[in-house]
N, C-alpha and C positions, 0 to 999 in steps of 0.2 A: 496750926491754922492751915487748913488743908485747900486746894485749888477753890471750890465749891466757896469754902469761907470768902477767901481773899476776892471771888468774882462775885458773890454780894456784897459784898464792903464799896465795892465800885458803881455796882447799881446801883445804892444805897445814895453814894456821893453823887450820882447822874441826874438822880431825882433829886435831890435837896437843890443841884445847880437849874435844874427844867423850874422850877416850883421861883425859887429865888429872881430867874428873870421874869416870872410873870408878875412876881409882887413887886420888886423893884425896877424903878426906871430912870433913876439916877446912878450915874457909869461911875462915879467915884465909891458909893456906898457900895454899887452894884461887886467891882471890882473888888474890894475891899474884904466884901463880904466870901464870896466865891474862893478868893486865895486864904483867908480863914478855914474855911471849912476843910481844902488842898491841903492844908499845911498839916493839919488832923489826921486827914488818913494817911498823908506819906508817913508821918510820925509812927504811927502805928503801922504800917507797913516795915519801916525802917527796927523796929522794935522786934518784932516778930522774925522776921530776917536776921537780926544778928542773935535773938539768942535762940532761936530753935533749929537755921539753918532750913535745906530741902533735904528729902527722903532719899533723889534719884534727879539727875541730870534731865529727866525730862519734864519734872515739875521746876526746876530751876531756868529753862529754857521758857517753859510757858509764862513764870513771873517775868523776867525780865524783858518778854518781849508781847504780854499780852496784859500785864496788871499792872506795871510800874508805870509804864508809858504813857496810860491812858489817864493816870492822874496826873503823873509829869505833865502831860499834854498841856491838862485844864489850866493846870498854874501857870504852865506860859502863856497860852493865851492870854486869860483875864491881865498877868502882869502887863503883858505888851500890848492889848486895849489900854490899861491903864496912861501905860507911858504915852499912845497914844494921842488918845484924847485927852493929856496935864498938857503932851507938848504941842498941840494943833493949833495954827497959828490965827488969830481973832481977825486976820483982813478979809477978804473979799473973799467968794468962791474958787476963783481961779488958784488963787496963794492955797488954799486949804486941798484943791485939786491935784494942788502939784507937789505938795506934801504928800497926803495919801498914795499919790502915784510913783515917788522914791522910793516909799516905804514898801510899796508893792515891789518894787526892782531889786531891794535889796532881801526879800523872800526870796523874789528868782535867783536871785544869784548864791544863794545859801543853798537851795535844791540844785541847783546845777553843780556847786563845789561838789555836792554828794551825789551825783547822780547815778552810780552804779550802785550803793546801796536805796537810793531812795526808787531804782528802778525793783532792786530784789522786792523792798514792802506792797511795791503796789503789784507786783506780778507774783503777789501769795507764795513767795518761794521759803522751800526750808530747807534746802542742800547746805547750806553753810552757819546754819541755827547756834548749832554748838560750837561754833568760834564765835557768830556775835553775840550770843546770850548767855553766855557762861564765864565766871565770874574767873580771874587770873589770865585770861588769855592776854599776849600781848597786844596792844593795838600798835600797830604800824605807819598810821596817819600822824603826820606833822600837822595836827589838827589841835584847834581848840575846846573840843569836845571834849579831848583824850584825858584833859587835863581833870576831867571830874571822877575818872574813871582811876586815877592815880591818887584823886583826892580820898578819893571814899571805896577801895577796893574791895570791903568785906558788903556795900549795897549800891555796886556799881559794874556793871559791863564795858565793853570797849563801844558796844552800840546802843546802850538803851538810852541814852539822854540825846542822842542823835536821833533818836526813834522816835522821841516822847516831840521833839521839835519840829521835825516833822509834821505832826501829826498836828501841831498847836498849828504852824504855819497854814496847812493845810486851811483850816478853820479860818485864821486870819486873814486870808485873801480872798476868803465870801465877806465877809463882815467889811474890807475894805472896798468891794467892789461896790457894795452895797450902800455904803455913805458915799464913793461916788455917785452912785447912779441920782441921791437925793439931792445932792450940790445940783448936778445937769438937770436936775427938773424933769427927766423923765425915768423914773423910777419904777419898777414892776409893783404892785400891788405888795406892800410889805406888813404882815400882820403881826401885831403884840400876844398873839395867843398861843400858848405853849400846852400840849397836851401831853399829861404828868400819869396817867393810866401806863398800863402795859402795851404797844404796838397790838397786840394780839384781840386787844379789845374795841379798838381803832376799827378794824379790819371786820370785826360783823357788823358796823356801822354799812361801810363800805360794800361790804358784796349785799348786804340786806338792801341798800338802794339802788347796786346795782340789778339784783333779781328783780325787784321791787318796778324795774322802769321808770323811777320815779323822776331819770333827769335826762332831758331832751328830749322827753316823748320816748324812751330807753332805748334812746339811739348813743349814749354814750357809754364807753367802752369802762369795764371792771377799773384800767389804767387810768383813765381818763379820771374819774370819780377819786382815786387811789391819790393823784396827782394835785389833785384840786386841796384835797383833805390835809395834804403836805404842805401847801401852801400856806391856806388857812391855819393850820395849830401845829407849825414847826415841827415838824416831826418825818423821819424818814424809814420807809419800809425797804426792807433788805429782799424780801422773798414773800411776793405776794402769794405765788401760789402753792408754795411751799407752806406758809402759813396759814392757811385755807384746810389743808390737809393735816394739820395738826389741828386745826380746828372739829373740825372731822374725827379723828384718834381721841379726842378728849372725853369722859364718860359724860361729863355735862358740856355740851356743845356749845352752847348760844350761852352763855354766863353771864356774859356783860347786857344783850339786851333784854334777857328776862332780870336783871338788878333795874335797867332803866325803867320796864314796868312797873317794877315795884316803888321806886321812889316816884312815881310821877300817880300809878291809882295812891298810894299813900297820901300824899297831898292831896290831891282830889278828897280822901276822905277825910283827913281832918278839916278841910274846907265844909265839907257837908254837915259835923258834927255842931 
């Protein structure tokens, strides 16, 4: 199972979790269901990994620090909504306020234990790749981490479940910010609509209304529209303008909104029949 494989097996699982929050909206089912599906592909990750092994230390650096993590992530998350919101206590706002808000301190203080590696992930660094993503290195951390990495050394690194929490945590602390904001009553505009398409197809929405003028008299900006739409159906663009021009390179350019044509004159005509 080659890179290619193992990074659609993760798209695969991104969309079944995007899809899964839109139809459920019950956190126990919601939770339940999500670390289900997590436990599937690690399984299968985990399989693959021990009996076929990597070709070359540089597809073994990429799993460990770009495939394992990202479903590690998931499962921590949803586990720790879960525990969450089992242990959220039924009084008043303020009690539930100050709950959320420990639970918040105590991310900080897990990102600050780690903070010279959690500085390396977010400043994109790979000078030190092959000590934390390759498998038998020692880990030197009088760490709790360490211990999964001793536990399980033929599908484990000295960083990647450090990595993989990270990344959950990361997550955790919008979702928390965010049931504060609804206890305080003043809450941003928070929508249930999750857009399960590809980004890429988001995005002729997008520059189409923006060419189009179609919003503020087209006095608002490609961003601005780009921003709103993220809002609206959860969903976050990496490279707007970057994806514009792959838009652009594609032999069929506009894909998505000549499909909208088509299913909407479709209807139209079975309407008329």
């Amino acid at each position: 199972m080659g890179q290619s494989v193992f990074f659609t097996l993760v798209e695969k699982l991104e969309t079944q979790l995007l899809r899964l929050k839109a139809q459920t909206h019950d956190f126990v089912e919601l939770s339940e269901s999500a670390i289900g599906l997590c436990d599937i592909v690690m399984d299968t990750l985990r399989k693959e990994v021990l009996q076929n092994g990597f070709e070359s230390d540089t597809d073994e650096i990429y799993f460990f620090k770009h495939i394992k993590p990202r479903v590690n992530s998931k499962l921590f998350f949803y586990t720790e909504v879960f525990d969450i919101e089992s242990s959220r206590p039924e009084g008043g706002k303020k009690l539930q306020i100050k709950f959320l808000q420990d639970k918040s301190k105590e991310i900080c203080n897990y990102l600050n234990a780690n903070k010279a590696f959690y500085q390396y992930y977010k400043r994109k660094r790979t000078d030190f790749d092959h000590i934390y993503f390759i498998r038998g290195n020692a880990d030197s951390r009088i760490h709790k981490d360490s211990i999964h990495a001793h536990a399980n050394p033929k599908f484990s690194t000295g960083y990647d479940y450090t990595l993989a929490k990270i990344m959950a945590y990361e997550q955790l602390k919008k979702y928390i910010r965010n049931e504060i904001r609804k206890l305080k009553g003043n809450e941003e505009f928070v929508s249930n609509l999750y857009w399960t398409n590809p980004n890429i197809d988001a995005l002729e929405i997008v520059y189409s209304l923006f060419l189009a003028k179609a919003i503020n008299n087209g006095k608002a900006s490609r961003i601005d529209i780009a921003r709103a739409f993220e809002k609206m159906f959860n969903i976050k663009f990496k490279d707007i303008y970057g994806t514009f021009k792959e838009m652009r390179g594609r032999s069929e350019q506009i894909t998505f909104l000549k499909h909208l044509i088509d299913v909407l004159q479709k209807r139209m005509d079975d309407l008329d029949e």
